[in-house]
N, C-alpha and C positions, 0 to 999 in steps of 0.2 A: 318254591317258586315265588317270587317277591313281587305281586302288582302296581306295575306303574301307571299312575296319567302322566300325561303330558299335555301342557297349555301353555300356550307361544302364539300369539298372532303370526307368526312366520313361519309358515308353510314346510321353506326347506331347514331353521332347525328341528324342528317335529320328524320330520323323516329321516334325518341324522340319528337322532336320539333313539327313533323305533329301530332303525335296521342297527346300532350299536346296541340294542336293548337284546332284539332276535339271535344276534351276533352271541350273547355273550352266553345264552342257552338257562341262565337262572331267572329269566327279568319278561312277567308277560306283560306287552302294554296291556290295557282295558280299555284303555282310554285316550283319545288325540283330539285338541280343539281349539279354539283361542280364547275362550273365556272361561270363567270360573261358572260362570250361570250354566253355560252351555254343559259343561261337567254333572252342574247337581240334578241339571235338569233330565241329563242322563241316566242319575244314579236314581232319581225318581221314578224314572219311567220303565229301569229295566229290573230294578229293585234289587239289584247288585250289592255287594256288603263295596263301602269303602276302598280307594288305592292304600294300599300300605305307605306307600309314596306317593308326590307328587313334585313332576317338575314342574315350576311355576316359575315363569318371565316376569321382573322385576316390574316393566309397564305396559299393559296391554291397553289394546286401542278402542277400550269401550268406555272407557272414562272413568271406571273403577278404580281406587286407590288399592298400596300392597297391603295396607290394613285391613281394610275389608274383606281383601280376598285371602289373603292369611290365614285371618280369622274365621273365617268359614269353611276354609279347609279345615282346617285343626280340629273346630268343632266339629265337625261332619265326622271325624275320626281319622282323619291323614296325616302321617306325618311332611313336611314340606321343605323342599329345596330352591332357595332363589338358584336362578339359574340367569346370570347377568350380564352385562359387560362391565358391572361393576364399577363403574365410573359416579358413582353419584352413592358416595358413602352415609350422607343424611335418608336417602330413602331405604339403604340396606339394612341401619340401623333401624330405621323404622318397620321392616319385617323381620327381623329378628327378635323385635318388642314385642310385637303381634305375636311370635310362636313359632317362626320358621327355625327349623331345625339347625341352618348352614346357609352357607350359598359358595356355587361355584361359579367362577365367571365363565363367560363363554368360550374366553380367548384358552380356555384349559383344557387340555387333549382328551378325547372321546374317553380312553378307557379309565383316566380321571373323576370324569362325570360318574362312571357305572360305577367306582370305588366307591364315591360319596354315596348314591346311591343303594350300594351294599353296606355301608356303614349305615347307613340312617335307618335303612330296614331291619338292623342289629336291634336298636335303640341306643345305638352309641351318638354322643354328641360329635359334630364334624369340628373340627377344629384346623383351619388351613389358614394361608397369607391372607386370602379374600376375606374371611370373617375376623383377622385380625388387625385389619387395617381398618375395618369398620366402625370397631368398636374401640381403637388403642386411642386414648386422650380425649374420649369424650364422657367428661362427669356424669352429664346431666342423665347419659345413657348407664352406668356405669356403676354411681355410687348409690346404694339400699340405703347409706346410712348405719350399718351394721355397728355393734358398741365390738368391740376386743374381743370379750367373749363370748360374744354369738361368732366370730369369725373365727374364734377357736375351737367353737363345736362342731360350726358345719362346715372348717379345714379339715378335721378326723372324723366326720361324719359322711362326707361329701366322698372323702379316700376309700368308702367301703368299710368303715367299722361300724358295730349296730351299736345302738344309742347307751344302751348298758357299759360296754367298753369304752364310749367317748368319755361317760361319766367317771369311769375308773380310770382314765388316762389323767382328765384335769382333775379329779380329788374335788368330786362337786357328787350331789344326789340326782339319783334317774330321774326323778321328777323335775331337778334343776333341768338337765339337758334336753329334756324332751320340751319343756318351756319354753327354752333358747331357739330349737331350731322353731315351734311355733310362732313366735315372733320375728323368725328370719322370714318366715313364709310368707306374713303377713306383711313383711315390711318390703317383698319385693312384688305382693301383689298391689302396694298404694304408689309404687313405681313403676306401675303396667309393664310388668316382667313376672308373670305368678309360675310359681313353681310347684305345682303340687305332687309331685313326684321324689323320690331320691333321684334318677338320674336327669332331673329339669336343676334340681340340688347338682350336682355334681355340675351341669353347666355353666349356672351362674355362677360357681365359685371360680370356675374357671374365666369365663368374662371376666371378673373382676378380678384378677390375679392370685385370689387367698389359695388356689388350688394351682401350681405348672401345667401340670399335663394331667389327661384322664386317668382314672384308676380302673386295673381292668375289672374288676367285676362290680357297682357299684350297690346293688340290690338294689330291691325292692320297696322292704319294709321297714317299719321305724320302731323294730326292735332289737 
């Protein structure tokens, strides 16, 4: 059973999203509200672990930025879905930097929304038209800077091979590759994009085109 919030100042997507949530028999809410405060201040009070998910409306009407509220999802332990009309590609890009998992727009049919939602709850990265329109032609959002071959270790690294094989593949020492991707980490966390995971790795390769599509199983670890 996969725990969602849901946070929308609008009333009636919240009751959409719970009765497609109830609807779909895998998906319990925890949680309905329109702020991100109103949420934590929830999970403080009833000392509940975390949503596994969270839907999260690109701008809500407490005056909080999707940075902030991103970011405090994330960190609280959630993973996060803008949930948008997507119309405003500089602010989508901007929770996607923050840590948001995806986004799906609103205009996208209910049982759409629960997919993403069962993906994200995987830990599979979402990868759809709305998040590629956000991020397609913007540098500034886009390029780490990566030399060649850091972009050739965490291509084969990023695909699901453990770092031992990436180094047998390029004809380089384990301690070269394990180097490499160290420095890819660091060089997308001085780009407020940190990755500290393989499959946060596997996303950004994909943002940035070094990777087409996900690979299915990506791991975990970095060996």
């Amino acid at each position: 059973m996969t725990r969602v919030a849901l946070i929308d100042d609008h009333e009636s997507v919240r009751l959409g999203l719970e009765a497609a949530c109830l609807r779909a028999g895998t998906k319990q809410v925890v949680f309905s509200g329109s702020t991100v405060t109103a949420y934590l201040d929830w999970r403080a009070f009833s000392q509940a672990r975390p949503a596994d998910v969270v839907v999260l409306d690109l701008t809500l009407g407490d005056g909080t930025t999707v940075t902030e509220n991103v970011r405090a999802l994330v960190s609280d332990g959630s993973s996060v879905i803008i949930h948008s009309v997507a119309d405003r590609p500089a602010a989508v890009r901007e929770a996607l930097a923050a840590g948001a998992a995806g986004v799906v727009s609103k205009a996208s049919r209910i049982d759409d929304v629960i997919a993403a939602i069962r993906t994200v709850a995987r830990g599979e990265p979402l990868n759809n038209v709305e998040w590629a329109s956000a991020v397609e032609g913007d540098r500034a959002f886009a390029d780490a800077q990566l030399s060649a071959r850091e972009r050739d270790v965490l291509r084969l690294y990023a695909a699901g091979l453990p770092l031992k094989a990436v180094a047998e593949r390029l004809g380089v020492a384990y301690s070269t590759a394990k180097e490499n991707i160290t420095r890819v980490r660091v060089k997308y966390v001085e780009v407020g994009r940190p990755a500290p995971t393989k499959v946060d790795l596997l996303r950004r390769a994909m943002e940035d085109g070094i990777l087409a599509q996900a690979a299915p199983d990506p791991g975990s670890g970095d060996e």
